[in-house]
N, C-alpha and C positions, 0 to 999 in steps of 0.2 A: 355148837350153837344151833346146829338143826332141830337137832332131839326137844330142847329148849324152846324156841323156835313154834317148834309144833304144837308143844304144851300148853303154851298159849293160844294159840290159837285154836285148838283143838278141844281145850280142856272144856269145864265144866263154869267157866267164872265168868261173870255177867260183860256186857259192855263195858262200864266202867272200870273194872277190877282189872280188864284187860288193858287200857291207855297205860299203866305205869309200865309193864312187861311191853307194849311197845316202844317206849321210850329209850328202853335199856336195851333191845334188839335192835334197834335205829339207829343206837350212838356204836354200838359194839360193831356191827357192820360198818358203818362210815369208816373206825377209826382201824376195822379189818384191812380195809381197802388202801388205804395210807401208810400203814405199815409193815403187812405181811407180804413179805420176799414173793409170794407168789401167787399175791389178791391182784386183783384187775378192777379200776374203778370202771363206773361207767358214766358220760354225761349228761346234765340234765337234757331233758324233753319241753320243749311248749306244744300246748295244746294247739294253737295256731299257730304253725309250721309254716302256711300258707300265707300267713302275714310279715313271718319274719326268715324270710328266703333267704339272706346271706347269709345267716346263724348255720343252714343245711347246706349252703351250698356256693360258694364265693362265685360261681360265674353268673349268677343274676344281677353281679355288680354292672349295673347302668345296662340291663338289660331292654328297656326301654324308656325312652327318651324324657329328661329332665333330669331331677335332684329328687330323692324321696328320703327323706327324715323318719326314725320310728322308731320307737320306744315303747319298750314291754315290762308289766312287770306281773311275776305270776306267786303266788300264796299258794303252798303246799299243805293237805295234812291237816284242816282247819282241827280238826277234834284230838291234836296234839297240841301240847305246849313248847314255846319255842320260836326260833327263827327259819322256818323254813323258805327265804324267799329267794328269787331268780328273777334278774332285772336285767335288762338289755336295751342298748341304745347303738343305733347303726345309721350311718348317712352314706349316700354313695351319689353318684353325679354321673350320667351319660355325655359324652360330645363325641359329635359325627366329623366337626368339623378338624378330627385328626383321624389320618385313614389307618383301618387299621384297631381304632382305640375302641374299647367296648365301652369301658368305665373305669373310676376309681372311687375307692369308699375304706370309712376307718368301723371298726365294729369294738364295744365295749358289753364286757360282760361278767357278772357278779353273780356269786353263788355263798349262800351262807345256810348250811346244815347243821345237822344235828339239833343243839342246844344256843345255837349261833357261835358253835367253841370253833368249827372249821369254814374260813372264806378261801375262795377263789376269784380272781379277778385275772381278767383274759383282757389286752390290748393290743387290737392287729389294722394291719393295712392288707387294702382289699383291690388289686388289680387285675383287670379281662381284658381279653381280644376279642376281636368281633371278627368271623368269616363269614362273609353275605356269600349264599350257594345257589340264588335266585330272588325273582321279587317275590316268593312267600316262603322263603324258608331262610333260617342264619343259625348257626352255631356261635356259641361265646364258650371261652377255656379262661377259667380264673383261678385263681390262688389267695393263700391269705397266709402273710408273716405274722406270727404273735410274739407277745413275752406273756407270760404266765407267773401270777403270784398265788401261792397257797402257803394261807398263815393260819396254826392252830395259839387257840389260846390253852397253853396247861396248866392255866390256874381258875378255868374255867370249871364246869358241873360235868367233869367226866366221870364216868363208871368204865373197870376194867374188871375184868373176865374173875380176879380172884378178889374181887369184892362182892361175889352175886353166891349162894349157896342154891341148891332148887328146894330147897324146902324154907329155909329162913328168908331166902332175900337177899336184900343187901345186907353185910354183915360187918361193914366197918372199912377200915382205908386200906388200899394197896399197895402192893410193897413193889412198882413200877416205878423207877428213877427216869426221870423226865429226858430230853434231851437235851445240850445246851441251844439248838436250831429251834426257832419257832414260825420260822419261813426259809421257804425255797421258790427261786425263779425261776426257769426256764424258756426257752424259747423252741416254737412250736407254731406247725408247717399245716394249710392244707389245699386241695386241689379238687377242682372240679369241670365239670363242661355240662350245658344246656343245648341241646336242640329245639327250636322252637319252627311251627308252619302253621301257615295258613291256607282254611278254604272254602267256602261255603258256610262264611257267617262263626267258623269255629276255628279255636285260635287251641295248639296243642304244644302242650311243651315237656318234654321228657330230658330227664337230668340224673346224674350220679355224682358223687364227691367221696374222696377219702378225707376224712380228719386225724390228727395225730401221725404223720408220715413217718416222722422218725421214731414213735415209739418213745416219747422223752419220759425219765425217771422222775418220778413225785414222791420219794422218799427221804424224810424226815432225818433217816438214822445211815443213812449214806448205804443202803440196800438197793441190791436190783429191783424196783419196782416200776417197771415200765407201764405208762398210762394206754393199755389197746389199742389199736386202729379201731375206726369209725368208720362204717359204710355207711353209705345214703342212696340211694335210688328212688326217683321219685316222676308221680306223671300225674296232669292234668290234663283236663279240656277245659276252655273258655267257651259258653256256646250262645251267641245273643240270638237273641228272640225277640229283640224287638230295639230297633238303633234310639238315642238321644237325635232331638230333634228341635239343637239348639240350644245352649245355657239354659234360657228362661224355660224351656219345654221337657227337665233332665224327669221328672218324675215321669215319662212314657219308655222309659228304658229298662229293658228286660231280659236277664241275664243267668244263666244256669253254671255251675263252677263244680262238676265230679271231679274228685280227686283219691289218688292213693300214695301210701307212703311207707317204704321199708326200710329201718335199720338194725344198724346186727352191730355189736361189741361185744370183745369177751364173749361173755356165757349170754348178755343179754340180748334179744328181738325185740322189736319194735313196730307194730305195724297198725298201721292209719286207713282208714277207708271213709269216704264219707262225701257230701253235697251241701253247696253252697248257694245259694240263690237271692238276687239284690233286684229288689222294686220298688218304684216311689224312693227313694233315699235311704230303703231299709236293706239290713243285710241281716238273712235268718240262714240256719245252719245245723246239721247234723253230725254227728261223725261218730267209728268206734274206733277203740282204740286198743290194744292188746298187749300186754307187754306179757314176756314169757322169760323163767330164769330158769335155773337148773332145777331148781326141787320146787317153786313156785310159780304162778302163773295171776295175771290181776287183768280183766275186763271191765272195760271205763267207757259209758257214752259220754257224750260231750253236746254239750246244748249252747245255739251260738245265736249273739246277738246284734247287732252294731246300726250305727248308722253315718252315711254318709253327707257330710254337709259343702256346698260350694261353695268356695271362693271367690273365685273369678270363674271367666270362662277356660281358662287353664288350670287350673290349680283348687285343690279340695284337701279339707281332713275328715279324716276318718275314726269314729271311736268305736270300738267292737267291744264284746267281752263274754266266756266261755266261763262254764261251769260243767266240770267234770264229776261223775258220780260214779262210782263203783257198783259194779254189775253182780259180780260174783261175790258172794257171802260171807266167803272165810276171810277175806282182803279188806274188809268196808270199814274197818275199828279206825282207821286213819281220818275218816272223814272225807268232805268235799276236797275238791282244789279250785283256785279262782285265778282267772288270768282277763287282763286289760290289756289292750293296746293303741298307741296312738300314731296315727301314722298321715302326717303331711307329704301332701304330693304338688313340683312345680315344673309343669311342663316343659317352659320356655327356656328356664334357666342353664344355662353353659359356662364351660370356662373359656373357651377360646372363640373368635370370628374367623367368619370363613373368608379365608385368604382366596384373590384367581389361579394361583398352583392347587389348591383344594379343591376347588369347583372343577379344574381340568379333569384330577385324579376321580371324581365322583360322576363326573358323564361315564369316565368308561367303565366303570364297577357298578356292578345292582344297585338297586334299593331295595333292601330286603325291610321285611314289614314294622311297622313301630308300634308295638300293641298298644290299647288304653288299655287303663289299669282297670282290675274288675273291681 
């Protein structure tokens, strides 16, 4: 598939001529990785990582105080045909008035590659601890239980290996006998912890998470194919520059948000670098993005846009939306990618009142800090 692989991309044939040999190197990979005894898939990516923090990292669950709502959904690949989409939807709730408790939150998540012949659909509960270490610094340690479904369609628009000749093409049907399985579920683990401090107007938070603990098997044909672990390590600053000065007065508020971001699976890296900055109700944004394999390599900026609207004086949504473009030349035949998100935030909201055994427990313990949101 390499040699292949390279032909195209390498060869002599125009843009266009190249999308079909994409397409068949797209789907042959996916259905490598679901298959073969000793493929390694990897998970998707959003480009705003920073918007959808439980996705990287389950201890941001009620990392700061209220309920936040969000929903993402991102368009891979536009100059392929097909269904390449990745949608995600996560709620999570803060209350202080149990000591002890960080948060709890549920996250959904849907992947549909290829030709839309393979989905995946991720459904977990998402709960943290909070350890206040002083009034500007706390640690949170969360987890997330999932169940996992991935259902191929085999009567769908696949192509298999001895249906492609390199000088003819396609050459007619193959002689692969289907399974009688056309879903597998499983269940599937992950872990993480956030540090966050405050000090001088800057608000920092530095975080790691494993995904996939146990390593669960995604094979169709009752083969070893265990799905990799997932690292994540990841660090921001918050830095205001200039405080809100009252609901009615939010457009004097001025905010700078660097950030960086590395993950590693399998054979693939991932790695994010980039600046965020929100004025007047607007949120503009830079990032690059790096994604490295074994014999391949794709360099992505990301162009961000969004804007904040208020609510009350608690409570705002948020619409942003990124458009990624490929940097390096050999990798670009895929096209752009598009990502939206939508993301309600409500400060006051709780599940529980504060009982007098609570308030007891809460004189003597810190108040470690409750960020606003950037």
């Amino acid at each position: 598939m390499k040699k292949t692989a390279k032909y195209f991309i390498n060869g002599n044939a125009n843009r266009n001529a190249m999308k079909p040999a994409a397409i068949v190197i797209l789907i042959l990979t996916t259905l490598s990785f679901c298959f073969a005894p000793t493929a390694s898939a990897q998970d998707p990516h959003f480009s705003q990582y920073f918007n959808n923090p439980t996705y990287y990292n389950p201890a941001y669950t009620g990392l700061s105080l209220g309920m936040k709502v969000r929903l993402h959904a991102r368009k891979m690949w536009m100059d392929l045909p097909g269904e390449n989409y990745l949608t995600n939807f996560s709620i999570d709730i803060a209350d202080r008035n149990i000591p002890g408790a960080g948060g709890i939150g549920l996250l959904f998540n849907q992947t549909s590659e290829g030709l839309g012949t393979i989905k995946t659909t991720t459904s977990g509960i998402m709960p943290a601890v909070r350890i206040p270490l002083s009034e500007n610094a706390v640690i949170q340690v969360g987890a997330m239980a999932a169940f996992v479904t991935k259902e191929v369609n085999w009567d769908g628009k696949l192509i298999y290996g001895d249906q492609l000749d390199p000088r003819w093409g396609f050459i007619g049907p193959s002689s692969f006998s289907t399974p009688a399985a056309s879903k597998v579920v499983y269940p599937d683990f992950s872990f993480g912890t956030v540090f966050q401090f405050e000090g001088n107007n800057v608000v920092g938070t530095l975080g790691a998470a494993v995904h996939h603990l146990m390593e669960p098997s995604q094979s169709f044909f009752n083969l070893d194919a265990p799905l990799a672990r997932r690292y994540v390590g990841h660090f921001d600053l918050i830095i205001n520059v200039s405080d809100y000065e009252g609901y009615y007065n939010r457009s004097k508020g001025f905010k700078l948000n660097p950030g960086v971001m590395f993950q590693q699976q399998a054979g693939l890296s991932n790695f994010n670098i980039g600046l965020n900055l929100y004025m007047s109700h607007i949120y503009l944004g830079l990032w690059f993005s790096n994604n490295a394999l074994e014999y391949t390599e794709q360099a992505t900026m990301i162009f961000l846009a969004g804007i904040n609207i208020g609510i009350s004086e608690n409570s705002r949504m948020k619409l942003v939306y990124t458009h990624d473009m490929a940097i390096n030349t050999t990798n670009n035949f895929a096209g752009p990618s598009h990502e939206i998100s939508l993301i309600l935030e409500f400060d006051n909201l709780r599940f529980f009142k504060q009982t007098d055994i609570i308030k007891n427990v809460s004189r003597r313990n810190f108040s470690p800090i409750e960020c606003s949101p950037f």
